[in-house]
Structure formats: structure tokens, C-alpha cells
Backbone of each chain as nested JSON, in Angstrom:
{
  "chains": [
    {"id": "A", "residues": [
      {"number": 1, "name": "UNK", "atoms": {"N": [106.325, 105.101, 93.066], "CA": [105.698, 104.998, 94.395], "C": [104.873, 106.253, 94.715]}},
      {"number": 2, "name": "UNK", "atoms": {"N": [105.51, 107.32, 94.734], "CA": [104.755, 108.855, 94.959], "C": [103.499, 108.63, 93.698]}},
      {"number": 3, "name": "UNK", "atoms": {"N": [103.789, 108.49, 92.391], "CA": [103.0, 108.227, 91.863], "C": [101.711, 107.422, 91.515]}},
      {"number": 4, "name": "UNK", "atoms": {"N": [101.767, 106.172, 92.657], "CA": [101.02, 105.093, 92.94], "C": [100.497, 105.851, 94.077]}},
      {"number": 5, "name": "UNK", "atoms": {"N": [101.447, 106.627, 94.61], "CA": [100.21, 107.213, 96.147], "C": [98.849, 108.278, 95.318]}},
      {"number": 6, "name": "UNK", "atoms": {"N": [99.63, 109.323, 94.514], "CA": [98.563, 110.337, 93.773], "C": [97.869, 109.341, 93.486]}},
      {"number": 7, "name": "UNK", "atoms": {"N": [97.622, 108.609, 92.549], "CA": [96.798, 107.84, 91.931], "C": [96.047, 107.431, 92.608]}},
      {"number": 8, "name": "UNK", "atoms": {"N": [96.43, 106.746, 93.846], "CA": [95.148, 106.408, 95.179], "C": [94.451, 107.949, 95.623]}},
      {"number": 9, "name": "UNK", "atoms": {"N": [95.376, 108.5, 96.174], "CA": [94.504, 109.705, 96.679], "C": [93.377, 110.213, 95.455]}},
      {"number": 10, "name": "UNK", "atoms": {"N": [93.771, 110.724, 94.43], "CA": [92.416, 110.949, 92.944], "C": [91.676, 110.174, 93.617]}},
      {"number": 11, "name": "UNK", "atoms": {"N": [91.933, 108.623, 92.691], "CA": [90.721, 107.931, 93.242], "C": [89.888, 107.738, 94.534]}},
      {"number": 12, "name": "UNK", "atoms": {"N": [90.781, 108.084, 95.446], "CA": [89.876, 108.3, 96.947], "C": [89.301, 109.448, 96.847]}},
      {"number": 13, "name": "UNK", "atoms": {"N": [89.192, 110.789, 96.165], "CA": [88.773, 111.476, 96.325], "C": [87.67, 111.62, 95.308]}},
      {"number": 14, "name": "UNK", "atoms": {"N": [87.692, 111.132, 93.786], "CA": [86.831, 111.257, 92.639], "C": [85.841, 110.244, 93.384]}},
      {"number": 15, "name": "UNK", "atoms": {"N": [86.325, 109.024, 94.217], "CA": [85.33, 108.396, 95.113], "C": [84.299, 108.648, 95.785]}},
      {"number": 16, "name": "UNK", "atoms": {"N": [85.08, 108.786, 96.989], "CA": [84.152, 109.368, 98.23], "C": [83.543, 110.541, 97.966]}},
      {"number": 17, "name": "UNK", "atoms": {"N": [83.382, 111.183, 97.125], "CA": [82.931, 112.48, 96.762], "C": [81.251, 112.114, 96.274]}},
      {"number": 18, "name": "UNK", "atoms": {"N": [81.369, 111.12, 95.955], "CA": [79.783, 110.737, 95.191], "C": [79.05, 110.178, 96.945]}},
      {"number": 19, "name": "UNK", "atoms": {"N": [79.789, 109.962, 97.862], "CA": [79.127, 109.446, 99.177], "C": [78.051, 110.706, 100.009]}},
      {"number": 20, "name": "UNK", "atoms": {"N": [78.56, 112.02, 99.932], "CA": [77.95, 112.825, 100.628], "C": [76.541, 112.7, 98.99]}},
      {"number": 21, "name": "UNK", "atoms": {"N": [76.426, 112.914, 98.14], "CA": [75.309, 112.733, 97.101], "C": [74.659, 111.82, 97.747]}},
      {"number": 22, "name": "UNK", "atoms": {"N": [75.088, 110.857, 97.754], "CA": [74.276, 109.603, 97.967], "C": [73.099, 109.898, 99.744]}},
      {"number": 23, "name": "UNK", "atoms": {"N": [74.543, 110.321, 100.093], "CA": [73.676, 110.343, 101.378], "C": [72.559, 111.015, 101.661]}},
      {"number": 24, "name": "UNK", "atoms": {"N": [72.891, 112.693, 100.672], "CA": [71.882, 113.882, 100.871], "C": [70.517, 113.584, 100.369]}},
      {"number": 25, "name": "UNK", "atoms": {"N": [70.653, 112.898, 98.619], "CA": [69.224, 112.075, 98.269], "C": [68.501, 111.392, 99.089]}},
      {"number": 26, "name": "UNK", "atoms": {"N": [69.543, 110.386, 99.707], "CA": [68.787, 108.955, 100.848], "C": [68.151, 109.934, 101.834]}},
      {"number": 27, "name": "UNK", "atoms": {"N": [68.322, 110.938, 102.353], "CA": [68.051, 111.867, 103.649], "C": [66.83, 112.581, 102.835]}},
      {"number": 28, "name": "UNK", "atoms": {"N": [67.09, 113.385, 101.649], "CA": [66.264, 114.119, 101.493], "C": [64.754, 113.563, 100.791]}},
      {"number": 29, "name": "UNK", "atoms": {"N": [65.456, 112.577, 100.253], "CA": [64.407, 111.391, 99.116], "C": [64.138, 112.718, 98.025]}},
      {"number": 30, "name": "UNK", "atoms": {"N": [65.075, 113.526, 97.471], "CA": [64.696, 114.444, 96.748], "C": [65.815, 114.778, 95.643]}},
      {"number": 31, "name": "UNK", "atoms": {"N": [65.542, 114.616, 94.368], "CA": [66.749, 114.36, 93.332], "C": [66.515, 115.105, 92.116]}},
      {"number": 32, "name": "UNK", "atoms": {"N": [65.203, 116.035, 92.805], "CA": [64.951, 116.655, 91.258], "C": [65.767, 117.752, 90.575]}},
      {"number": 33, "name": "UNK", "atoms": {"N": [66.67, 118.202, 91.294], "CA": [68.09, 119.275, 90.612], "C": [69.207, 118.186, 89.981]}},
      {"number": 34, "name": "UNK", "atoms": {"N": [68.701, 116.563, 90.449], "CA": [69.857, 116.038, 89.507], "C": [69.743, 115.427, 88.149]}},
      {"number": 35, "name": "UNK", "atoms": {"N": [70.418, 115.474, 87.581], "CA": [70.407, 115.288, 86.194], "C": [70.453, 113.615, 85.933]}},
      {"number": 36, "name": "UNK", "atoms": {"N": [69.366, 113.101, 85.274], "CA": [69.294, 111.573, 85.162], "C": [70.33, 111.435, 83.716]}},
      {"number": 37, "name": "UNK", "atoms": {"N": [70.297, 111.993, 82.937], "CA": [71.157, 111.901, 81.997], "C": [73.014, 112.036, 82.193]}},
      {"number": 38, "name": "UNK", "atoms": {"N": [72.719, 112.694, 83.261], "CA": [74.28, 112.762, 83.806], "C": [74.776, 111.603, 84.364]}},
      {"number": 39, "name": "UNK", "atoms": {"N": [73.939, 110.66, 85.253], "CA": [74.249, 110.084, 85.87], "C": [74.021, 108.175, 85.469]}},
      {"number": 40, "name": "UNK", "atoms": {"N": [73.182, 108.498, 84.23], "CA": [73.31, 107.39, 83.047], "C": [74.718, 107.085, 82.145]}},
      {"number": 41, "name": "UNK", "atoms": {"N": [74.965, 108.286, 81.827], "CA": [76.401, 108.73, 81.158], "C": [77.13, 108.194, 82.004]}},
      {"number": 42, "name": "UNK", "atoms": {"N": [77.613, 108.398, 83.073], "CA": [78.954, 108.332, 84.058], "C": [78.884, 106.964, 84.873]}},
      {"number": 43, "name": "UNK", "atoms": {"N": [77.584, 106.201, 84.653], "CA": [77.534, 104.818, 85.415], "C": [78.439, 104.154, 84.137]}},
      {"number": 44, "name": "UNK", "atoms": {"N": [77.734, 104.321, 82.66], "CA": [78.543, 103.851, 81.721], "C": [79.942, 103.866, 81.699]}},
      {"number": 45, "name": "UNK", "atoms": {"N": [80.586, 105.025, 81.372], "CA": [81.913, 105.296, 81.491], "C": [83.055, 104.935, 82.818]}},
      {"number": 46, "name": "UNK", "atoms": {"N": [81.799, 104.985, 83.729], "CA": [83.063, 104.314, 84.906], "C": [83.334, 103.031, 84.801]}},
      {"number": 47, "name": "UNK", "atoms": {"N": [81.938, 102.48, 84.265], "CA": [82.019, 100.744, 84.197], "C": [83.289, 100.445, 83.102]}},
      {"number": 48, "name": "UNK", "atoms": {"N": [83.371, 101.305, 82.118], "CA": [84.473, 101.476, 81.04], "C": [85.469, 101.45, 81.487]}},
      {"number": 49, "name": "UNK", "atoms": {"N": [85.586, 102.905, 82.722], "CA": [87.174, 102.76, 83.038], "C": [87.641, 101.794, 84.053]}},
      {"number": 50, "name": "UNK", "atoms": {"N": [86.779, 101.139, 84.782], "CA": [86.756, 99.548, 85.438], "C": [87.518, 99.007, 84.19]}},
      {"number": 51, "name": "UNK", "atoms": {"N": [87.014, 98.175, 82.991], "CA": [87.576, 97.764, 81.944], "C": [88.974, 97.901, 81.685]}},
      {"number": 52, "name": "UNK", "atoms": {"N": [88.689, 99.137, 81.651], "CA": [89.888, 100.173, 80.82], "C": [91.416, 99.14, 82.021]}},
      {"number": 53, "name": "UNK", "atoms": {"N": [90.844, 99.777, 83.447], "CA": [91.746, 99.599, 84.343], "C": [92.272, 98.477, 84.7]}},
      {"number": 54, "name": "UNK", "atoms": {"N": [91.231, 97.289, 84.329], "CA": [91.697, 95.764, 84.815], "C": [92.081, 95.293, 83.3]}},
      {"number": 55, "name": "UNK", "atoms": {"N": [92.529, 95.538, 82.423], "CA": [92.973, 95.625, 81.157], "C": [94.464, 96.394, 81.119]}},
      {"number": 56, "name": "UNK", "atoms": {"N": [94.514, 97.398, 81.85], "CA": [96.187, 97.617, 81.738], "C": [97.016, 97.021, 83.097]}},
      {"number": 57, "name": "UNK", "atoms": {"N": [95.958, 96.874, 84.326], "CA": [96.735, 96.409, 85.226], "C": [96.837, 97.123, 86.558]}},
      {"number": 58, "name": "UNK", "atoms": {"N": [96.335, 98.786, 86.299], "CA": [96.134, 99.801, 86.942], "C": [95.82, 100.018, 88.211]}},
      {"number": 59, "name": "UNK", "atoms": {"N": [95.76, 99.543, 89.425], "CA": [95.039, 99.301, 90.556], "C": [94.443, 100.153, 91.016]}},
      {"number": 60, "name": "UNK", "atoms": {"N": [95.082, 101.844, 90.719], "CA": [94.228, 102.864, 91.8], "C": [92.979, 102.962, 90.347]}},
      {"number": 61, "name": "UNK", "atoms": {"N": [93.345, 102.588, 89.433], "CA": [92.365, 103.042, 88.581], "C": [90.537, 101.492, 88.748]}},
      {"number": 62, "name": "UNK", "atoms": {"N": [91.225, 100.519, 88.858], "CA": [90.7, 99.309, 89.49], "C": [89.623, 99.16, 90.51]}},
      {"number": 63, "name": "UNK", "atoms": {"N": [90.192, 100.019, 91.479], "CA": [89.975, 100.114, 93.001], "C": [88.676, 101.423, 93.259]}},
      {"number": 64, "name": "UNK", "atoms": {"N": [89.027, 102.34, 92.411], "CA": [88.264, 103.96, 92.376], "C": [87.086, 103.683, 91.669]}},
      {"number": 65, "name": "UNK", "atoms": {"N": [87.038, 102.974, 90.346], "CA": [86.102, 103.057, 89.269], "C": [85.039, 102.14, 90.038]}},
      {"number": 66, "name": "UNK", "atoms": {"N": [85.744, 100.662, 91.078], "CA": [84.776, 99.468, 91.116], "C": [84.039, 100.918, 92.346]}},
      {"number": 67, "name": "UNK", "atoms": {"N": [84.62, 101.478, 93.078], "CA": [83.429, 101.949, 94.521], "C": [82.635, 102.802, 94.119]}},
      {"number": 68, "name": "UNK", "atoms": {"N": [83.403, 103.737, 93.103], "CA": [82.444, 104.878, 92.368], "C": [81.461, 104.087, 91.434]}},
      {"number": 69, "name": "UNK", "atoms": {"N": [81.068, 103.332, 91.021], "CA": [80.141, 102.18, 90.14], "C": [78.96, 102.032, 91.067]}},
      {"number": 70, "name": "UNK", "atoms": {"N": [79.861, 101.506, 92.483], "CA": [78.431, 101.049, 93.566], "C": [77.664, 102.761, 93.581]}},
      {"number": 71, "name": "UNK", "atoms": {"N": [78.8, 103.188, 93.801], "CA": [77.867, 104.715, 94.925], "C": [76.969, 105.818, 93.081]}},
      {"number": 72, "name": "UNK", "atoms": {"N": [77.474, 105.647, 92.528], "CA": [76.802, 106.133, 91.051], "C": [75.437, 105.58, 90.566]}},
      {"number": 73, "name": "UNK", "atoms": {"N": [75.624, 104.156, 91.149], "CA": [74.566, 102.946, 90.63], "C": [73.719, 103.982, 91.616]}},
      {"number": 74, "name": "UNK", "atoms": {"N": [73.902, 103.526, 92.657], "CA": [72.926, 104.479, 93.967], "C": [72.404, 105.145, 93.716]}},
      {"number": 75, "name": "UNK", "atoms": {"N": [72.699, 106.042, 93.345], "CA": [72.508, 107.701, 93.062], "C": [71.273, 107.555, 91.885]}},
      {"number": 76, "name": "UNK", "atoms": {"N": [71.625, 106.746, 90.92], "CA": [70.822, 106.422, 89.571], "C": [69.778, 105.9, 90.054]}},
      {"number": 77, "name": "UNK", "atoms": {"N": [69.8, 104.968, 91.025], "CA": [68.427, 104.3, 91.356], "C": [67.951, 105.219, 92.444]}},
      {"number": 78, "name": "UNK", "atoms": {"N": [68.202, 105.654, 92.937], "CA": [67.389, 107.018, 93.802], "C": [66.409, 107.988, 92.829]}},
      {"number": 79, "name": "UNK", "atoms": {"N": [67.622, 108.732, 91.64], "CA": [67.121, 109.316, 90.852], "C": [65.598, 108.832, 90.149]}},
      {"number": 80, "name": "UNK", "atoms": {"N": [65.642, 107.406, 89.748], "CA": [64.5, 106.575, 89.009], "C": [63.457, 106.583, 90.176]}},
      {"number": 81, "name": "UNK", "atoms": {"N": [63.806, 106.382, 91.218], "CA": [63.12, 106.291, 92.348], "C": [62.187, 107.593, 92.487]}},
      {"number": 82, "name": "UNK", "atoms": {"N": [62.725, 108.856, 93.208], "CA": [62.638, 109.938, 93.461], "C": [62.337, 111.087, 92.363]}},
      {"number": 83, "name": "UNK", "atoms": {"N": [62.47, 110.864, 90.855], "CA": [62.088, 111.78, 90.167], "C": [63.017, 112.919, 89.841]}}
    ]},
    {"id": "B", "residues": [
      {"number": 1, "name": "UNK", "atoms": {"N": [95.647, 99.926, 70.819], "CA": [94.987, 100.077, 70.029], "C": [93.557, 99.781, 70.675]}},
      {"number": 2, "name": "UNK", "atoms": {"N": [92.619, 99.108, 70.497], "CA": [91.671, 98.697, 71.266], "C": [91.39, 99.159, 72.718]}},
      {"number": 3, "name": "UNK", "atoms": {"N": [92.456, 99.195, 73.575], "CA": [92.935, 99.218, 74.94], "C": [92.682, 100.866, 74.445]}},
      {"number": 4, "name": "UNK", "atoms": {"N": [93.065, 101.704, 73.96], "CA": [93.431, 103.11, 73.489], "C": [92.005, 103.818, 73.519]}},
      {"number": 5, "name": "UNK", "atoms": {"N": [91.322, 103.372, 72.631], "CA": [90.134, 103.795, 72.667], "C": [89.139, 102.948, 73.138]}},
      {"number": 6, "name": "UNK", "atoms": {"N": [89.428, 102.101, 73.929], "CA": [88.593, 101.911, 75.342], "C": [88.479, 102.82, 76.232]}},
      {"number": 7, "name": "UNK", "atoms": {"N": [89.74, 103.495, 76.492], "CA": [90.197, 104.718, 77.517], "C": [89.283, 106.037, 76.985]}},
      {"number": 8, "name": "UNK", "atoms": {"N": [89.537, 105.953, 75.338], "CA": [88.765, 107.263, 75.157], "C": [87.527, 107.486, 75.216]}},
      {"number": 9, "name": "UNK", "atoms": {"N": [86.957, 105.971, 74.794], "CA": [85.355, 106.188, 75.605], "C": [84.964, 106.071, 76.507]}},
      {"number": 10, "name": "UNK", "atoms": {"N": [85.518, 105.63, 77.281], "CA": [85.264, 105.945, 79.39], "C": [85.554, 107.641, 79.29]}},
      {"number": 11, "name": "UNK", "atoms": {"N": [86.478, 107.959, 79.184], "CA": [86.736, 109.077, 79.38], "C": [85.725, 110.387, 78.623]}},
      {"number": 12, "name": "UNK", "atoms": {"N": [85.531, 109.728, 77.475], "CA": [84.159, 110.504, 76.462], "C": [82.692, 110.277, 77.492]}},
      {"number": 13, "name": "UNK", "atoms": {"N": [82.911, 108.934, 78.056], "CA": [81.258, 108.972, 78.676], "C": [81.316, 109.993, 79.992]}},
      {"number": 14, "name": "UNK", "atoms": {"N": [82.065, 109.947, 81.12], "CA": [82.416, 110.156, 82.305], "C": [82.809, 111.691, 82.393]}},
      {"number": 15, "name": "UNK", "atoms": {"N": [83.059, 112.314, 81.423], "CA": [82.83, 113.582, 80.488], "C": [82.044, 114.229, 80.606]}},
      {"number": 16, "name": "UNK", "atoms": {"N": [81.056, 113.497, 79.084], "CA": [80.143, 114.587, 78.603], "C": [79.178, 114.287, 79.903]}},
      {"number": 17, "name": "UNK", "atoms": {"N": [79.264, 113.159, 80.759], "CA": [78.054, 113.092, 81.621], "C": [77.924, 114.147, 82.275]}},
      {"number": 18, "name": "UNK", "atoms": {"N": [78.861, 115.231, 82.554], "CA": [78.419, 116.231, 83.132], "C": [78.112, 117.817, 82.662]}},
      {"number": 19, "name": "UNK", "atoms": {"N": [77.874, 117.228, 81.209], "CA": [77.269, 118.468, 80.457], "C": [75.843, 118.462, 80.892]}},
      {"number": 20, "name": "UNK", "atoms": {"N": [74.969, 117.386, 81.136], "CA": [73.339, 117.646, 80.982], "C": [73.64, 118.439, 82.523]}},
      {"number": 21, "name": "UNK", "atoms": {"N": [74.278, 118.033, 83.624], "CA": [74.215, 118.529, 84.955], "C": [74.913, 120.208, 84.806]}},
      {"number": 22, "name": "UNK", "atoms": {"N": [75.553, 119.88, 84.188], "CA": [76.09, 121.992, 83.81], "C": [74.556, 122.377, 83.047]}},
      {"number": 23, "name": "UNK", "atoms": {"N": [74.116, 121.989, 82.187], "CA": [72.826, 122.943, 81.414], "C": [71.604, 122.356, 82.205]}},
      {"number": 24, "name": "UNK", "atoms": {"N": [71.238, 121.854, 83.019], "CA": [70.337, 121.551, 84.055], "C": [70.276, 122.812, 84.788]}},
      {"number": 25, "name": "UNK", "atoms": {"N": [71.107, 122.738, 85.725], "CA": [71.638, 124.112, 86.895], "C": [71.651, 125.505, 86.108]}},
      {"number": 26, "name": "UNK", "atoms": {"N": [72.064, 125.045, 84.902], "CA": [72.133, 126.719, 84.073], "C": [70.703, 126.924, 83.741]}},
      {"number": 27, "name": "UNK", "atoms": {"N": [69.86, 125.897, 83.375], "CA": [68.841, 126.206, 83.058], "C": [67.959, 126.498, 84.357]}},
      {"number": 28, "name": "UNK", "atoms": {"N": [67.515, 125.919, 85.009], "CA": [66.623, 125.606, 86.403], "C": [67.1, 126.807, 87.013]}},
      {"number": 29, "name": "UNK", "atoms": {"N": [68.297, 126.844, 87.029], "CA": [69.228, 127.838, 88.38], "C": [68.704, 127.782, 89.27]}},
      {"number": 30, "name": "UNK", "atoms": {"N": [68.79, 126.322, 89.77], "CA": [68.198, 125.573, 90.928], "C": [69.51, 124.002, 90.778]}},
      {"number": 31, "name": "UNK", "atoms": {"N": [70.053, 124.528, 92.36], "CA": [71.094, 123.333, 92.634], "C": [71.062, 122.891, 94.061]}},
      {"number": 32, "name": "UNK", "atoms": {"N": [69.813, 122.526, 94.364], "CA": [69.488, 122.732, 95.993], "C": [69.887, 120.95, 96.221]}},
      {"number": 33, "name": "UNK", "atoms": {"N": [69.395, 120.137, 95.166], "CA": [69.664, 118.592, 95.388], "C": [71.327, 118.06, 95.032]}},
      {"number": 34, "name": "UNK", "atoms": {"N": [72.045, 119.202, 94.427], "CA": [72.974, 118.573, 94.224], "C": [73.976, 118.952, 95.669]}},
      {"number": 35, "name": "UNK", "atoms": {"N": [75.018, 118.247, 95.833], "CA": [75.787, 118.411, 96.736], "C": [76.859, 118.81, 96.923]}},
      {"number": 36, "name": "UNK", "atoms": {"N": [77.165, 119.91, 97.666], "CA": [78.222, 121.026, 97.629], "C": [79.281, 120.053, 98.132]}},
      {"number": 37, "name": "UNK", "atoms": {"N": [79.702, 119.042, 99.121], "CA": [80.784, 118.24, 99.123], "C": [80.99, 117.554, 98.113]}},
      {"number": 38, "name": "UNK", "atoms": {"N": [80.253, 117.046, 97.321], "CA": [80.627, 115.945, 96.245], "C": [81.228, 116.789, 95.469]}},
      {"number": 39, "name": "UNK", "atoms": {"N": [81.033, 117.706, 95.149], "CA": [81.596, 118.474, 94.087], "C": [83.063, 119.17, 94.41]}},
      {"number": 40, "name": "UNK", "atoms": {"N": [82.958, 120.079, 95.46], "CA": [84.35, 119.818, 96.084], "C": [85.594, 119.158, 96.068]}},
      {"number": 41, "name": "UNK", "atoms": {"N": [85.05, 117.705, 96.345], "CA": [86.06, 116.69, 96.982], "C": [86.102, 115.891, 95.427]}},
      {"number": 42, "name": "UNK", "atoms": {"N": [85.098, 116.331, 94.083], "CA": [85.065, 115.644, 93.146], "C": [86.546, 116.777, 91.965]}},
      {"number": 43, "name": "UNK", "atoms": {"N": [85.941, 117.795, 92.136], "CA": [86.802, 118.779, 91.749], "C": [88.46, 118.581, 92.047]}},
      {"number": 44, "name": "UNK", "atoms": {"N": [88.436, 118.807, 93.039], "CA": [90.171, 118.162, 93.642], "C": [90.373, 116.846, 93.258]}},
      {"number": 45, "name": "UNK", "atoms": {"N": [89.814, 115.857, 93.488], "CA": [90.301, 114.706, 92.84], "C": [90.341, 114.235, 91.556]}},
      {"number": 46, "name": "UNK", "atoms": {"N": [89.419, 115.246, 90.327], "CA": [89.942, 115.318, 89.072], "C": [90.881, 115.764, 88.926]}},
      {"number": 47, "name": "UNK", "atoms": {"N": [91.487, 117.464, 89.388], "CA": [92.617, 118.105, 89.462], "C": [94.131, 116.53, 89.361]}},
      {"number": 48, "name": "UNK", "atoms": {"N": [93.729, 116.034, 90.776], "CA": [94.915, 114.988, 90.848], "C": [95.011, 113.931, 89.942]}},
      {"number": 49, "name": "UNK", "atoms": {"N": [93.587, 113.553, 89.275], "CA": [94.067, 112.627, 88.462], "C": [94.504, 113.065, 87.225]}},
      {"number": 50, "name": "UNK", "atoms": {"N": [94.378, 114.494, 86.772], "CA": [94.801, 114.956, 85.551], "C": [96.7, 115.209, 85.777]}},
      {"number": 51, "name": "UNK", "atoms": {"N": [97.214, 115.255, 86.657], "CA": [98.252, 115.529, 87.403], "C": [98.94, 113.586, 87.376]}},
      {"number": 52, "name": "UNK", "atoms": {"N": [98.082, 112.858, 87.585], "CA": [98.522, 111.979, 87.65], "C": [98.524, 111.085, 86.191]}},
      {"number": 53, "name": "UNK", "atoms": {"N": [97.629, 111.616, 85.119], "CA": [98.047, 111.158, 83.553], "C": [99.018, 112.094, 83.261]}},
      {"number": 54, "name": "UNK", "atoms": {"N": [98.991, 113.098, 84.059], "CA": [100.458, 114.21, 82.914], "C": [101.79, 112.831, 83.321]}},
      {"number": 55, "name": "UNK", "atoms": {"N": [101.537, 112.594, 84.78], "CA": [102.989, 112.207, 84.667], "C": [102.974, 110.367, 84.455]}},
      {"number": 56, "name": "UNK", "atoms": {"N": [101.996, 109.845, 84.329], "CA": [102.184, 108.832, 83.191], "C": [102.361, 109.315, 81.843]}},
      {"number": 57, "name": "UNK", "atoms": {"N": [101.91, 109.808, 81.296], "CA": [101.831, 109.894, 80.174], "C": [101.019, 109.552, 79.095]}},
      {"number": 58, "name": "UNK", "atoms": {"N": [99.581, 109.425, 80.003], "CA": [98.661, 108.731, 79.672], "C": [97.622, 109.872, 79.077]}},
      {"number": 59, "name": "UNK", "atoms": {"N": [97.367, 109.423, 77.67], "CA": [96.548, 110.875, 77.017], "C": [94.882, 110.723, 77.277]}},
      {"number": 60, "name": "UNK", "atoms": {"N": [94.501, 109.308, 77.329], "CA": [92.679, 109.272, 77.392], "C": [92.753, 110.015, 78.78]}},
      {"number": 61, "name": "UNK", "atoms": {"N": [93.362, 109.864, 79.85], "CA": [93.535, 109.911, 81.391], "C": [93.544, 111.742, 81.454]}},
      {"number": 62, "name": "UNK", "atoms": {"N": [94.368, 112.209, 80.654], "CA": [94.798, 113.697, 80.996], "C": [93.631, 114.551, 79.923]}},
      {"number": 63, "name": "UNK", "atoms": {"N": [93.415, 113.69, 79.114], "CA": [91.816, 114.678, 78.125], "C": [91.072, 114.83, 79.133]}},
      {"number": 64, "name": "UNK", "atoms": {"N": [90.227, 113.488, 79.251], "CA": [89.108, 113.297, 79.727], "C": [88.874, 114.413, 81.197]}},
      {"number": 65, "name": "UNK", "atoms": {"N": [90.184, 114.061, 81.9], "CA": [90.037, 114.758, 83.149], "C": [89.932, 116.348, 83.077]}},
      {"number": 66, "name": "UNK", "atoms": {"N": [90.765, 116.838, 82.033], "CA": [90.926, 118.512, 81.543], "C": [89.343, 118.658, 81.363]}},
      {"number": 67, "name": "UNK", "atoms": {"N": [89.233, 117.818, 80.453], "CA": [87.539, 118.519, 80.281], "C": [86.53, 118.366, 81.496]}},
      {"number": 68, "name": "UNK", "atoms": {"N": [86.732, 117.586, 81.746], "CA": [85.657, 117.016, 83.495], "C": [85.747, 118.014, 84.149]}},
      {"number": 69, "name": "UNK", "atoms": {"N": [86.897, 118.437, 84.745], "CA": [87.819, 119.795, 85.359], "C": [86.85, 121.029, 85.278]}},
      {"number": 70, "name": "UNK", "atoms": {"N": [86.773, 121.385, 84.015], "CA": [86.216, 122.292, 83.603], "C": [84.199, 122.685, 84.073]}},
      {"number": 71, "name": "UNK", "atoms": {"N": [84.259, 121.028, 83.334], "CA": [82.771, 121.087, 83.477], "C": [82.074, 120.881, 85.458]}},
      {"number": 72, "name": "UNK", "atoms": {"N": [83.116, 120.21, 85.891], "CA": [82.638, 120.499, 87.31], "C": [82.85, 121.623, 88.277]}},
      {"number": 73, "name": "UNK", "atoms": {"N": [83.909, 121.914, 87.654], "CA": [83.948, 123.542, 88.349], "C": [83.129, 124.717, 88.365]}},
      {"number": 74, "name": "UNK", "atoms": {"N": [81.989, 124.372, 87.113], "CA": [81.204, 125.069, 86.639], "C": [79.977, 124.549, 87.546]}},
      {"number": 75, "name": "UNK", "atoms": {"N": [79.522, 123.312, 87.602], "CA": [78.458, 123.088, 88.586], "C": [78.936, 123.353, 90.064]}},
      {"number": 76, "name": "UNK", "atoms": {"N": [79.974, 123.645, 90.453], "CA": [80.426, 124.033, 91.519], "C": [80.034, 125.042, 91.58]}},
      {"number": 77, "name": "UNK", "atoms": {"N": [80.503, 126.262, 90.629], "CA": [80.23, 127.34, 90.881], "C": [78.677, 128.097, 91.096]}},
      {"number": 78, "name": "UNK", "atoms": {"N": [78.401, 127.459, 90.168], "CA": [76.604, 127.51, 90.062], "C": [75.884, 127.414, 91.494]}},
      {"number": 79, "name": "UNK", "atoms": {"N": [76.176, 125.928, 91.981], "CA": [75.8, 125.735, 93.047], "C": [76.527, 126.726, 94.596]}},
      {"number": 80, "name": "UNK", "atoms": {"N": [77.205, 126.939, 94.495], "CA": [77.804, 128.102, 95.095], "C": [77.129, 129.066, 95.033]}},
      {"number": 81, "name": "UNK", "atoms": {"N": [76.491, 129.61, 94.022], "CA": [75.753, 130.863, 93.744], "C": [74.441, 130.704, 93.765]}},
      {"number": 82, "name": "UNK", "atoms": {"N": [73.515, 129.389, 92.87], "CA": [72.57, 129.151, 93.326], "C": [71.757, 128.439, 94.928]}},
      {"number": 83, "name": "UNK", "atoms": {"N": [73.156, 127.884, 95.595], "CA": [72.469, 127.01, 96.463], "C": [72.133, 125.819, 96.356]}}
    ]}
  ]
}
């Protein structure tokens, strides 16, 4: 149970952490300190650990990977967008 | 088996993705677009999820995150210093 709570909190936090990004690009329309290769890499791998997670059963892992996917996707299409 | 190194390549992508963003900032030494909360609140919530494979016992979960750990603390710091 304590351990099902950590596991939510990570993922709420490896989460919502990509939201202030998202927001500062959308505000600034300006992305050129971010790395498009970084953020190609990590759309991949989260979509993985989505996989990974609905494959063992995992929920905080389930739950973290699907919101961080939307808000990463974001970020990537800003980046393509914005330069 | 399969399931095993599914984990290790989420964890390999979601990773190295933040090597181009560490040698970006090292190079440019310019971190004005990236975002000092995301990194923060991204930093602590790797911390917990590496905390939370120690005590599964889950090895793709506790690599991946050790190294992430590392590499975001470093664009943290950067950006801390660069701005």
C-alpha cells in the first residue's frame, strides 16, 4: 500500500513536471534551448514504458507514462512548430 | 524475458533522451527555454521512482532511473547557473 502510494506520487511528479514546459513554450512560442532529439527519444520510451506497464499490470506505472505521452507529444509538436 | 527487455528499452530510450538536452545546455550555455519547474519537480520524482524499483525489486526501473537522476540534475544545474 505505502508502496502503491510512492509509486503514484513518482508518477505524479515525473508527470506534472513536463506541464510547467508545456506551458512556458505555449506562452513563450519559443523552444530553441530545447533539445528536439531529447524529446523524440523520451516520447519513444514513455510510449514503451506505457507497454512495459499495461504488460505487467502496474497502474502507477500505466497512469504516469499515458499523461506524460500527452504532455511530451506537446512539447514535441511545439518544438517542430517553434524551431 | 521479452517483458525484461521491454523495460530495458523504455528505460534505455527515456534515458539517453536526456543526454542531447545535457550537451545542448553544455554546449549553447543557454537554458532560457527550458524550465526550471519541470526539472525540479522532474528530479524529485525520478529520485522516488528509483526508491520505488529499489523496493520492488525491479532492475530496468532502478537503472534507468539512477542514470536519468544523474543526467537531470545536471540540466538542473546548468540551468540554475545559466538561466
Amino acid at each position: 500500500m505505502v508502496l502503491e502510494i510512492m509509486g503514484y506520487v513518482a508518477g505524479a511528479l515525473t508527470t506534472v513536471s513536463f506541464l510547467p514546459q508545456v506551458l512556458k513554450a505555449w506562452k513563450s512560442k519559443s523552444t530553441k534551448d530545447v533539445s528536439l532529439s531529447m524529446f523524440v527519444l523520451f516520447t519513444l520510451g514513455v510510449f514503451l514504458w506505457l507497454v512495459y506497464g499495461i504488460s505487467l499490470g502496474d497502474m502507477p506505472i500505466i497512469i504516469a507514462n499515458l499523461i506524460t505521452l500527452v504532455l511530451a507529444l506537446s512539447i514535441l509538436v511545439m518544438k517542430l512548430k517553434y524551431g
